[in-house]
Structure formats: C-alpha cells, structure tokens
C-alpha positions as CSV (number, residue, x, y, z in Angstrom):
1,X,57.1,79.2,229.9
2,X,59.0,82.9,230.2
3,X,60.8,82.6,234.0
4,X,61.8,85.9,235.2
5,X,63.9,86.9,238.2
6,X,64.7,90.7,238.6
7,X,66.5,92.3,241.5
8,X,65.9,95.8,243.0
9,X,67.9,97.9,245.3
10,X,65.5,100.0,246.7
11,X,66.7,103.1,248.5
12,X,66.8,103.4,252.7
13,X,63.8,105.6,252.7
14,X,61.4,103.1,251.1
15,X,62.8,99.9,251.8
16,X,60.3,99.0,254.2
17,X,57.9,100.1,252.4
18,X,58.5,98.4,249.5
19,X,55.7,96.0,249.7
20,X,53.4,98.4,249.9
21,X,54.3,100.6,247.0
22,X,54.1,97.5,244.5
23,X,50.9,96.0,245.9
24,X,48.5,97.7,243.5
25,X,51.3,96.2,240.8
26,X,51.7,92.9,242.1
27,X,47.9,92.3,242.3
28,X,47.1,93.5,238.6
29,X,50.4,91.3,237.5
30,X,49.0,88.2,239.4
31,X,45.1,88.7,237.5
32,X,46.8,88.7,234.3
33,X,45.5,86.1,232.0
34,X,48.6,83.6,231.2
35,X,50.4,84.5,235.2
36,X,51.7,81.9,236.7
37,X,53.1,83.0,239.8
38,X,54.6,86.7,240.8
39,X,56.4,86.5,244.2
40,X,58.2,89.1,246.2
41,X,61.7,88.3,248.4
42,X,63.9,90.0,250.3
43,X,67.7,89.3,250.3
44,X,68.9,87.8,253.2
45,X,72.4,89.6,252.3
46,X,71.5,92.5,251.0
47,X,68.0,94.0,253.3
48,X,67.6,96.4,250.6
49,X,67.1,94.1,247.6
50,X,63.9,92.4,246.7
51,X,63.8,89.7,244.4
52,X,60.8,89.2,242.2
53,X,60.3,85.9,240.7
54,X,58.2,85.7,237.8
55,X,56.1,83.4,235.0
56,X,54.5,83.6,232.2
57,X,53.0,81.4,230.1
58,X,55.0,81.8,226.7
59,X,52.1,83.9,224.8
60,X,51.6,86.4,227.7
61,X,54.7,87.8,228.6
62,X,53.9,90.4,225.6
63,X,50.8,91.4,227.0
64,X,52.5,91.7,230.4
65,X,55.0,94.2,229.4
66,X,52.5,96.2,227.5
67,X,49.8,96.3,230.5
68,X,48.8,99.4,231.7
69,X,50.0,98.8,235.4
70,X,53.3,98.0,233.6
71,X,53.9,101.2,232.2
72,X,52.9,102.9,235.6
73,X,55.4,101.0,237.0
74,X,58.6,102.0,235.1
75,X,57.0,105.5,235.4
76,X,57.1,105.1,239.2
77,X,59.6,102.7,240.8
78,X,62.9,104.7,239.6
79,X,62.2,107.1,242.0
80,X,62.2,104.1,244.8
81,X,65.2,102.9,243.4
82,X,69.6,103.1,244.0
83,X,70.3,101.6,240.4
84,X,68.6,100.0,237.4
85,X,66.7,96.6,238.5
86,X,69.1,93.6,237.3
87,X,67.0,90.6,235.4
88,X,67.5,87.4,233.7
89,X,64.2,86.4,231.1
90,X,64.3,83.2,229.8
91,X,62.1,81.1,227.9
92,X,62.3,77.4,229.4
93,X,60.5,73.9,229.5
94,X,58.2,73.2,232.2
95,X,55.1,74.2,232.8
96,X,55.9,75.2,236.9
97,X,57.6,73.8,240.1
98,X,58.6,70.7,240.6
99,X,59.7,68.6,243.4
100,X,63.4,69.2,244.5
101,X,65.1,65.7,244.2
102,X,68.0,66.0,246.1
103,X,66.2,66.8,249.3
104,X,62.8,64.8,250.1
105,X,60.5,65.5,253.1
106,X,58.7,62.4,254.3
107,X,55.5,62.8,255.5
C-alpha cells in the first residue's frame, strides 16, 4: 500500500475555511477506485496546519496524481497556502489499520 501524510500551512484568511475549500477534492479523492482512506486533521500545535492522511492501494496512487481533481488542486490550493505542503510517500506492508498493541480498550 502507498501511505501518505502531507502537511499544509494554510494562510489566516482561509484557515477556517479550509475544509470547505478541499471538499469537492476530498470527495473525488475518496471515490477513486484503489482509495483507502483520505482524512483531514488539524494540528493541535500549529491551528493553521492540516494534516492529510492518505492510502492507496499500490497500483492507484498513479492514477491519483494524474486525476483531473488533482490537477485542479495544485492549480488552486497555492493561493490558500504560507509555504509548499511538506509530505512523506511511502510504499509499505499492510493492507490498512491495525489494532494498537500497547494500549487495549476492553469492552
């Protein structure tokens, strides 16, 4: 699977916003065939960075970054932004989550 965690800094103006101006995005990412999961954060440090994490299955990624919503997106979100979004891309085992061993919840 390709894991993907990128971080933005969005600017004052639009940080509240934010959702809002990546819904159409988010919802065309999330219908892609191959998605796993495409989840939206806030920092708890920094209140205007948002953390996306991201999965693919290994053979869509491509297809992902050659979308049409894609390339609307880095068309449009540099405007919303204070710096280049940071991101770490990865191909790893797995095929999703898994439970945390370390800390167990009985039900």
């Amino acid at each position: 699977m390709i894991f993907i965690v990128v971080k933005f800094e969005v600017k004052d103006e639009y940080v509240d916003r934010w959702p809002e101006l990546v819904a159409e995005f988010t919802t065309a990412t999330r219908q892609e065939p191959g998605n796993k999961w495409f989840d939206w954060s806030r920092s708890l440090e920094n209140p205007n960075e948002y953390v996306l994490v991201e999965a693919f299955e290994d053979d869509a990624a491509e297809a992902h970054v050659n979308s049409e919503h894609f390339t609307r997106m880095t068309e449009q979100f540099p405007q919303y932004l204070v710096k280049t979004p940071r991101i770490i891309s990865r191909q790893i085992e797995g095929d999703g989550w898994e439970e945390m061993g370390e800390v167990q919840v009985s039900e």
